[in-house]
C-alpha positions as CSV (number, residue, x, y, z in Angstrom):
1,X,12.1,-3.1,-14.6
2,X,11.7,-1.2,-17.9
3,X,8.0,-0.8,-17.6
4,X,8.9,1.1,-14.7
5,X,10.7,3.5,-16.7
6,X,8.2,3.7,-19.3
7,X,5.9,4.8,-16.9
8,X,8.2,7.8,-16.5
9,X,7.5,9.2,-20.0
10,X,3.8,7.4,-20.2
11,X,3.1,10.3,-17.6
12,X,5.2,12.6,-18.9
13,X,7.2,12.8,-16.0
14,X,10.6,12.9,-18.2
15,X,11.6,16.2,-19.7
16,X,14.5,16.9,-22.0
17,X,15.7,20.2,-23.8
18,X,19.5,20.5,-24.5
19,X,18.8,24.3,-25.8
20,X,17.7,25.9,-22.5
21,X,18.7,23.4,-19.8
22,X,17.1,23.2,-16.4
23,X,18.1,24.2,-13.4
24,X,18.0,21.9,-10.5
25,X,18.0,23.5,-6.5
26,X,22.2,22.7,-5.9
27,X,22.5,25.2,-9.1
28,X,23.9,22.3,-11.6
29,X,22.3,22.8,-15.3
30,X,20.9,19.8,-16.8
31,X,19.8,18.7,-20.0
32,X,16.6,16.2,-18.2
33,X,14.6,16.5,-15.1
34,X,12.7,14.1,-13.9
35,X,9.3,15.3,-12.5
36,X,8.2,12.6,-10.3
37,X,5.4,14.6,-8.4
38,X,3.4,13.7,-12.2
39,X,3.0,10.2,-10.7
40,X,0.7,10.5,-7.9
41,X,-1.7,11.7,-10.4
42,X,-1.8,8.3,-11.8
43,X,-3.2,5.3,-9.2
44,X,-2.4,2.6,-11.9
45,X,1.2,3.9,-11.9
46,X,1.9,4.9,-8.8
47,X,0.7,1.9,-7.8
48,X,3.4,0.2,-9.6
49,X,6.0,2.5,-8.5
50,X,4.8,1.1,-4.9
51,X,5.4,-2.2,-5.7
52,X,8.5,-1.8,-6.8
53,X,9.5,-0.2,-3.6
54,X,8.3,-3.5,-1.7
55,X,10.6,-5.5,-3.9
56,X,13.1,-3.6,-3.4
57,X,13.0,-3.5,0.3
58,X,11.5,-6.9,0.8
59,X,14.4,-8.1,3.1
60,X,15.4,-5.0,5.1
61,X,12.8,-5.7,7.7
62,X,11.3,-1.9,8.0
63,X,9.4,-1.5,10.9
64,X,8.8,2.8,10.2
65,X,9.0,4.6,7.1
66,X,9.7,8.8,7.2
67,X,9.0,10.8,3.9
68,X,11.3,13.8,3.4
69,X,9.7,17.0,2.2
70,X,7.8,17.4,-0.3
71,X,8.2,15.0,-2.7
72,X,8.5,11.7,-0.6
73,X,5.8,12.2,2.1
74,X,2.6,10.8,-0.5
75,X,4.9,8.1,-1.5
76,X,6.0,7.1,2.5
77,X,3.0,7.2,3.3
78,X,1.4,4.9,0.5
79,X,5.0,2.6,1.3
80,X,3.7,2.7,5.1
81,X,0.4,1.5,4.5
82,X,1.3,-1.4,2.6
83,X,4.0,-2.6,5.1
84,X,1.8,-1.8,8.1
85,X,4.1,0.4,10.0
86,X,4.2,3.9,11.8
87,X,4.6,6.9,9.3
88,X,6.4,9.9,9.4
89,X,7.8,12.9,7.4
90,X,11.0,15.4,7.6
91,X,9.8,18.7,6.7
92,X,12.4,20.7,4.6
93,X,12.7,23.8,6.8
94,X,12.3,24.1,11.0
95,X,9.4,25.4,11.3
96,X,8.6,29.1,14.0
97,X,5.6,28.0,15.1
98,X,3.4,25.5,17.6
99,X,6.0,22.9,18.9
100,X,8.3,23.9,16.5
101,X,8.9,20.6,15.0
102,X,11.4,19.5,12.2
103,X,9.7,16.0,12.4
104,X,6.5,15.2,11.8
105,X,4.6,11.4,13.6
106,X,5.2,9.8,16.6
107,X,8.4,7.4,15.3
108,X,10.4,5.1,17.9
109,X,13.5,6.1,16.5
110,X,14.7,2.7,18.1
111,X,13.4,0.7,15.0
112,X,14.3,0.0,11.8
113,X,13.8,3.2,9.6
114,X,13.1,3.8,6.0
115,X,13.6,6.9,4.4
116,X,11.9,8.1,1.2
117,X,13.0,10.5,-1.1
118,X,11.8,11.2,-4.4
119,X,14.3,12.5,-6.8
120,X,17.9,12.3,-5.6
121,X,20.6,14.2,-7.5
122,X,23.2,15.8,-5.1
123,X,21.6,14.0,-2.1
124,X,21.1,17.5,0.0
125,X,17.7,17.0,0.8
126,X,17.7,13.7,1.6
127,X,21.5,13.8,3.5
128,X,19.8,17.2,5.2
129,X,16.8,14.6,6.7
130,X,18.9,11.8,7.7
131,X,20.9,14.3,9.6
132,X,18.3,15.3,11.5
133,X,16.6,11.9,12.2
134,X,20.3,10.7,13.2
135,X,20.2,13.5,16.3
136,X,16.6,12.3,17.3
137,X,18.7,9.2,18.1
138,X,17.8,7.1,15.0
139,X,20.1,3.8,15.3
140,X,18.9,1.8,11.6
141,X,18.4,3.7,8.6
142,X,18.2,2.9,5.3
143,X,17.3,5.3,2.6
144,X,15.5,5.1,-1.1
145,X,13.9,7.2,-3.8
146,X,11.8,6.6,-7.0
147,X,15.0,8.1,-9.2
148,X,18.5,8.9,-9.0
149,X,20.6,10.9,-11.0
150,X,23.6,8.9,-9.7
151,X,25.7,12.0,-9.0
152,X,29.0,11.4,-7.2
153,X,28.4,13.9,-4.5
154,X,25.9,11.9,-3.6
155,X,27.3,8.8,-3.6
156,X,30.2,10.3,-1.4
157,X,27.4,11.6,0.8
158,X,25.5,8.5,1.7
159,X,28.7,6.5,2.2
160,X,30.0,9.4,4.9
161,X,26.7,9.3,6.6
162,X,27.3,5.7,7.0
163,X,23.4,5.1,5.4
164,X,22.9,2.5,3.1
165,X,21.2,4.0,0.2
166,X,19.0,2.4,-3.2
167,X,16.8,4.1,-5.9
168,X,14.5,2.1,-7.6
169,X,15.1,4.0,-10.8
170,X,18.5,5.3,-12.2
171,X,19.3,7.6,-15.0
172,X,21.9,4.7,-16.2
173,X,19.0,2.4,-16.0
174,X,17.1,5.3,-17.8
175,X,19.6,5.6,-20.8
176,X,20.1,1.7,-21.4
177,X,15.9,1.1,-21.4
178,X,15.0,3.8,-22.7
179,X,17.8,4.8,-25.7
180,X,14.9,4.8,-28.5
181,X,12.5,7.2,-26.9
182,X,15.9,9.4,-25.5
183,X,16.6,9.4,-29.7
184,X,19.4,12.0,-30.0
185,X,19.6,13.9,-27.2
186,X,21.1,10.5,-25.6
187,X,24.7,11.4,-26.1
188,X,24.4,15.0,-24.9
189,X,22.9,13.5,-21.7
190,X,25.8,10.9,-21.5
191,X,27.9,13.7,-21.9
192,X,26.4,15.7,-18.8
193,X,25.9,12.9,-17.5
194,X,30.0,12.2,-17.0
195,X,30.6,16.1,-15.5
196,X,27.5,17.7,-14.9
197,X,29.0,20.5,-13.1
198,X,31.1,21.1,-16.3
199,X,28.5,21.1,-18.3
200,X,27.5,24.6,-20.2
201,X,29.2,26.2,-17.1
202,X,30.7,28.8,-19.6
């Protein structure tokens, strides 16, 4: 497992600055992001990320995988391929035009369904897709991403929505495999980490 996280900062995909945090969409100020659209650049990599996903879901018996927009849709699909199933993605806004579709692939929504995400923090995105495949009459879902933040909101989320829910990277797993190359900016991340909505809110 922790050459999966050292891919994150071989690609550069881990960012840190305590000074001028970043932002992420639910508003929260952070002192890391993870950037995990860096990985598709890199087949070797991504490649591993992939087969780390197929360990990881090795007994769930997926029979169709849906990407939610943008992120997961190059990583569903790669996920699909390997497991030889039907492929399909959430878009992240209805779209106004043709048949006005909010998802994408012709999915029997009867089967087994994977869901990909690739960053989760508060869960919106991914809660906001689930949603959606649930009143398309989606009966089996199980959702994953390439990293979670491990926020209690969504935590809380997934366990309301009644969807079981893994990430194949954590930022725990992140700060106990990767402490050296984190050096000092560990504890102000364990900090945030423990109220992030507290965190420089002044």
């Amino acid at each position: 497992m922790k050459e999966l996280y050292e891919i994150l900062f071989l690609t550069k995909s881990i960012h840190i600055d305590t000074e001028n945090p970043f932002t992420f969409s639910s508003g929260i100020k952070s002192p890391i992001y993870c950037d995990t659209r860096r990985l598709i650049s890199y087949p070797k990599e991504r490649k591993m990320i992939i087969s780390g996903f197929l360990e990881k879901i090795n007994d769930m018996g997926i029979e169709s995988v849906i990407g939610v927009a943008t992120g997961g849709i190059s990583w569903g699909a790669w996920l699909s391929d390997k497991l030889d199933v039907p492929f399909g993605y959430v878009r992240s806004s209805h779209k106004d035009y043709g048949k006005k579709q909010s998802i994408e692939g012709n999915i029997d929504f009867s089967k087994n369904i994977l869901v990909i995400e690739d960053v989760v923090s508060t869960g919106g995105s991914l809660g906001r897709a689930i949603n959606l495949l649930k009143e398309s009459s989606a009966k089996s879902l199980n959702a994953c991403s390439i990293f979670s933040y491990q926020f209690s909101e969504s935590i809380e989320l997934f366990h309301k929505l009644d969807v079981p829910f893994q990430s194949l990277l954590t930022l725990e797993g992140l700060l106990e495999y990767e402490s050296d190359k984190l050096g000092h900016n560990k504890k102000e991340i364990e900090i945030w980490k423990k109220n992030p909505g507290a965190w420089r809110s002044k």
